[in-house]
Legacy VTK file of the C-alpha trace (Angstrom):
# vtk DataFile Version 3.0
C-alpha trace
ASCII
DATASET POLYDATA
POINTS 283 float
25.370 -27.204 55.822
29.460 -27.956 55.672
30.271 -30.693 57.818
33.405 -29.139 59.880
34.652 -31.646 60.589
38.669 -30.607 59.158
39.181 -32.733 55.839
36.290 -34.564 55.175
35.430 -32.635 52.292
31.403 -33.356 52.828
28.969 -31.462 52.133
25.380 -32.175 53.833
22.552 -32.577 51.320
24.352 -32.778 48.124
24.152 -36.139 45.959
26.581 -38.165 44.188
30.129 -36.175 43.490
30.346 -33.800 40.565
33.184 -35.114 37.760
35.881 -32.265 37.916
34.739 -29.045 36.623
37.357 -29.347 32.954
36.159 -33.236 32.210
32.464 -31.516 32.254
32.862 -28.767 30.236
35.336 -30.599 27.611
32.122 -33.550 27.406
29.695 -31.154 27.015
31.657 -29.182 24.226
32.505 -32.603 22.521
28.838 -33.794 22.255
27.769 -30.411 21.161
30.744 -30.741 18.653
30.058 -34.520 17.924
26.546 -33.555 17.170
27.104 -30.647 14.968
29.192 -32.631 12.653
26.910 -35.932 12.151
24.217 -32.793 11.264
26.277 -31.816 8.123
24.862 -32.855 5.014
27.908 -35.102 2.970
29.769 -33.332 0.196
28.395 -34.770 -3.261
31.451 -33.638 -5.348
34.573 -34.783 -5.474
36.989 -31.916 -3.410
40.278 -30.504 -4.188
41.380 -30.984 -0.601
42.001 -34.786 -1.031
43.009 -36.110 -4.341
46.284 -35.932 -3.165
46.325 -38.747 -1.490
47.593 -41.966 -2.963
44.269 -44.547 -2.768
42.353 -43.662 -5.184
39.660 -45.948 -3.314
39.528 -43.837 -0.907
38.874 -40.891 -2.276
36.074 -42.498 -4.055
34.689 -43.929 -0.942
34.683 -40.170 0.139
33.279 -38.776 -2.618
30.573 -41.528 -2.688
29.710 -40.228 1.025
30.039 -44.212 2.403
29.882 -44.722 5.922
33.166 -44.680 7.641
34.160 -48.009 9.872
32.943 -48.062 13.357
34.920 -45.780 15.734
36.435 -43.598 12.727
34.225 -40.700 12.927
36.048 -37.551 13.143
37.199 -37.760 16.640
35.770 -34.399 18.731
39.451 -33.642 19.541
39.555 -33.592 15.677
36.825 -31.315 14.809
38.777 -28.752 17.143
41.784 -29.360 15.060
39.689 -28.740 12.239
37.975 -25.373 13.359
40.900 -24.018 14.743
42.710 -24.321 11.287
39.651 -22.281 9.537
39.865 -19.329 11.947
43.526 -19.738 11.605
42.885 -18.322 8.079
41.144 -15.152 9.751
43.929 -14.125 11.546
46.626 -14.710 9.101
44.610 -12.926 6.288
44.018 -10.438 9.020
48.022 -9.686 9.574
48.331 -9.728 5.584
45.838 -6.407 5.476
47.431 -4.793 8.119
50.711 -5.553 6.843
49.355 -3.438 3.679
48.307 -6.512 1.358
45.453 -6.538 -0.762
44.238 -9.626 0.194
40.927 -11.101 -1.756
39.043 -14.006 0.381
34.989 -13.756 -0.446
33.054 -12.493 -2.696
30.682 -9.343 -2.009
27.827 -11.910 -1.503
30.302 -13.326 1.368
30.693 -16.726 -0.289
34.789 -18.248 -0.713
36.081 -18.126 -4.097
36.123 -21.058 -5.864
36.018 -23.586 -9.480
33.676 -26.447 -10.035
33.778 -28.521 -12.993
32.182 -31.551 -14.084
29.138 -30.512 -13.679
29.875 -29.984 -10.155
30.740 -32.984 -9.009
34.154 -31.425 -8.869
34.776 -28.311 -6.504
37.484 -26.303 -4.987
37.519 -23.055 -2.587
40.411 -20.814 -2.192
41.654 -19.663 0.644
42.298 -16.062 -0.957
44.017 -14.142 -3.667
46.964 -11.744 -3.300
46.258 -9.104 -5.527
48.586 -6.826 -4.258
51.399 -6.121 -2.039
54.246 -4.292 -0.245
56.729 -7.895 -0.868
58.041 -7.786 -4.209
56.152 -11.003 -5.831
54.346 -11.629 -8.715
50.417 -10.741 -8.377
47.725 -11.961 -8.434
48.652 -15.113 -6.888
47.008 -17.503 -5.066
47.193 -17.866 -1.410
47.147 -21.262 0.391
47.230 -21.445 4.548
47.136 -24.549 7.070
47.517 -24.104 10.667
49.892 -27.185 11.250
51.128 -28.632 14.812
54.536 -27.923 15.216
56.120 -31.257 14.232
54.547 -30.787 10.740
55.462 -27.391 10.781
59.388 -28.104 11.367
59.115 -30.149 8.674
57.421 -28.275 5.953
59.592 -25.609 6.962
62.805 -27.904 6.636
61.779 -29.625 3.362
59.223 -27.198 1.777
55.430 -28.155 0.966
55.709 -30.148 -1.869
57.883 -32.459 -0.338
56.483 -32.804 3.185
52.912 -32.384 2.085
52.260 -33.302 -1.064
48.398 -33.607 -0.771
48.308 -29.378 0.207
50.960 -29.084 -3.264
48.427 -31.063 -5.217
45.428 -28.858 -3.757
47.616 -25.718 -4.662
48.285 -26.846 -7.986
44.635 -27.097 -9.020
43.868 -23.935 -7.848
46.436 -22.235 -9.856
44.835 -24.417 -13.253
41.554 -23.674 -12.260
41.478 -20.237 -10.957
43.948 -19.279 -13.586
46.364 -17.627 -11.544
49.740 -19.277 -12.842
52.353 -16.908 -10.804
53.811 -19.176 -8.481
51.335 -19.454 -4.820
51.871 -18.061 -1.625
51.467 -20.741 0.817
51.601 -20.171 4.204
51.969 -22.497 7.463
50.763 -20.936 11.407
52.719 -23.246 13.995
49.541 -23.662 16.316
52.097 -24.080 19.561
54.383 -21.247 19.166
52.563 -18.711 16.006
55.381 -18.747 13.858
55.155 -17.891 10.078
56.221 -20.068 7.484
55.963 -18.404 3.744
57.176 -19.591 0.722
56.447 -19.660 -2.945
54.932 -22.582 -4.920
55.639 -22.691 -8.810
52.645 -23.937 -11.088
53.267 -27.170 -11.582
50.900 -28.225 -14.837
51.429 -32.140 -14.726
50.650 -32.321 -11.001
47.506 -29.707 -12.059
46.329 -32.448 -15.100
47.459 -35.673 -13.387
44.704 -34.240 -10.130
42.306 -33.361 -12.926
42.399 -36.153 -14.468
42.149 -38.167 -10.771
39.232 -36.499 -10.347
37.432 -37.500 -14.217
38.498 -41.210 -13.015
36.515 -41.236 -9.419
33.301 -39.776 -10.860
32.859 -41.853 -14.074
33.770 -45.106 -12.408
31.413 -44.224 -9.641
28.504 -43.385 -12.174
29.258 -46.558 -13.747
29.532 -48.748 -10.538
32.872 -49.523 -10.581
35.427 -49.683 -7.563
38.713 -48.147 -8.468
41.418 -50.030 -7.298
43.723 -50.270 -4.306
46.458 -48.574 -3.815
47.437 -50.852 -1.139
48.345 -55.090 -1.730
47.676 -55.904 1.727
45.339 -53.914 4.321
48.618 -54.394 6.809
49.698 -51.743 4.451
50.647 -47.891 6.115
47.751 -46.802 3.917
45.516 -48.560 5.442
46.036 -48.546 9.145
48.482 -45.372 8.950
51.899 -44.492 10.219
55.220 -43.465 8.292
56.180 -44.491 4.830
58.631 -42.928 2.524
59.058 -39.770 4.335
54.605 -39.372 4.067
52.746 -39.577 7.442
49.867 -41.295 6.459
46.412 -41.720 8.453
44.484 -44.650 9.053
41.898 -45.291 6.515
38.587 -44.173 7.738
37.062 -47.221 4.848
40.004 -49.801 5.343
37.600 -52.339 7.229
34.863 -52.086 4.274
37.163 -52.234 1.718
39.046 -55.285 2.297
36.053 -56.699 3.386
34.233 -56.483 0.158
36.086 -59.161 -1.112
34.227 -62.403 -3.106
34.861 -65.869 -2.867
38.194 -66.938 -3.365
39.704 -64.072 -2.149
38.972 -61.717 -6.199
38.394 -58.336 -4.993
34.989 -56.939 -5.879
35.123 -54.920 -9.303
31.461 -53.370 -9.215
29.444 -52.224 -6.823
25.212 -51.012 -6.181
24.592 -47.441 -5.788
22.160 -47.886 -3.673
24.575 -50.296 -1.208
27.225 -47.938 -1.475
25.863 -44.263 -1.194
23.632 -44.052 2.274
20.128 -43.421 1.842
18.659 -39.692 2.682
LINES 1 284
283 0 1 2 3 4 5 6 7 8 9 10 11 12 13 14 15 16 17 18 19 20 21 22 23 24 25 26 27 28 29 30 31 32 33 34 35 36 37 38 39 40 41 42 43 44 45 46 47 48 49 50 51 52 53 54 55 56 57 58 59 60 61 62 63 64 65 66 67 68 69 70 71 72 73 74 75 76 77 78 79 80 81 82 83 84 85 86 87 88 89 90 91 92 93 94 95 96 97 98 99 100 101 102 103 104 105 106 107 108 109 110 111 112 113 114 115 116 117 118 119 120 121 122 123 124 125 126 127 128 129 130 131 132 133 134 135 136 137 138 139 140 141 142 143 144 145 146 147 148 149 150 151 152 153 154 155 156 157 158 159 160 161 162 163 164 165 166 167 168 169 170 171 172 173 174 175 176 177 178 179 180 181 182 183 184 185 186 187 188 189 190 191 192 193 194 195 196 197 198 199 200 201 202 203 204 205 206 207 208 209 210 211 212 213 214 215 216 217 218 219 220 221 222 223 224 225 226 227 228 229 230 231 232 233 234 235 236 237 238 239 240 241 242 243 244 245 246 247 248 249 250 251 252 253 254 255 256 257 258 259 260 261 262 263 264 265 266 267 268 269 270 271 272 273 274 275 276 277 278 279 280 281 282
């Protein structure tokens, strides 16, 4: 029964208030979201994706699977950041075939091309290759897409990927080594806010290929023998460690910066080795 009585807003026989309709939904799809990603088994290989980035540290402490400080779980917002940029791929591939390209992006068994190495503890997956096309270009090349916000997109646009982004050039660059396609890339940016294009071409760059190769020998022998790589950082003050702006690189904060600096002996020597068992989590 509605209480009449004009703006009281009551309703007889209900209990406490509802939370507005959008905070309900949005918690329920970030738990769901939350949950999903804690469920994901941890990579065991070193990936492609981030040996960009300038700590080699951290990318061990990634490829080791160690548990990230407290509170630096992939936020949910995040994780839709994250899903949005893979179906991003869909529909850009899916204006490329319409468009009249012949655009490559799984194998017949539906699984994403891709190289591993080292015994694969070293993987990569492509986001396609152009074998053909009605742009004149050299083919096959590879193709490389991020869906980027559009403050990362003006810039990539302005200064070009391998100056704005250097982790995605590094990522390109071992794709071209590995899936021996040496034509220069086609990488491509979708502005999430407004679904504007950016395309442009990406030479093979062979020293940024080996010096990434060689990155990745360095994490996975040190971590078979127990050995920390170092720092890239002097002081965990440092923008690599709790992110922001350096040198024209937007760095974020390190999801390990808290464990790293804390790891630290007597006397303030860092530690050099470390137990496998300490640092990988148990199944």
């Amino acid at each position: 029964m509605v209480d009449l009585n004009k703006g009281s807003g009551y309703l007889y026989g209900a209990g406490a208030p509802r939370p507005p309709i959008a905070e309900a939904v949005s918690a329920a799809i970030d738990t769901a979201l939350s949950a999903r990603n804690r469920a994901e088994r941890p990579r065991t290989y070193v990936s492609s994706s981030g040996l960009g980035r300038d700590c080699l540290r951290q990318i061990q402490y990634d490829f080791l699977a160690v548990p990230k400080d407290e509170g630096h779980e992939f936020a949910p917002r995040t994780l839709r950041i994250f899903e949005a940029g893979h179906r991003a791929e869909d529909i850009v591939a899916g204006w490329f075939r319409i468009a009249g390209f012949d655009l490559r992006t799984e194998r017949p068994d539906g699984r994403q091309f891709g190289f591993e190495a080292l015994g694969g503890r070293f993987k990569g997956h492509i986001d396609g290759c152009l074998v053909s096309g009605p742009v004149a270009m050299d083919y096959p090349a590879l193709w490389e897409n991020k869906a980027l916000g559009a403050a990362s997109w003006k810039d990539v646009v302005k200064r070009g990927v391998s100056l704005a982004r250097p982790v995605y050039a590094a990522q390109i660059a071992l794709y071209q080594a590995y899936m021996e396609l040496p034509a220069p890339a086609l990488f491509t940016a979708l502005n999430r806010d407004t679904m504007e294009l950016h395309a442009e071409l990406v030479p093979f760059d062979a020293h940024l290929a080996q010096e990434m190769s060689d990155r990745a020998v360095a994490v996975v022998r040190a971590s078979e023998a127990g050995e920390w790589l170092p720092r890239m950082a002097a002081e965990p003050t440092a923008v690599l460690c709790r992110g922001g702006m350096a040198a024209g690189k937007w760095h974020a904060p390190c999801a390990w910066a808290e464990r790293c600096w804390g790891e630290r002996r007597p006397g303030n020597a860092p530690v050099e080795r470390f137990s496998r068992e300490r640092a990988e989590p148990q199944p």
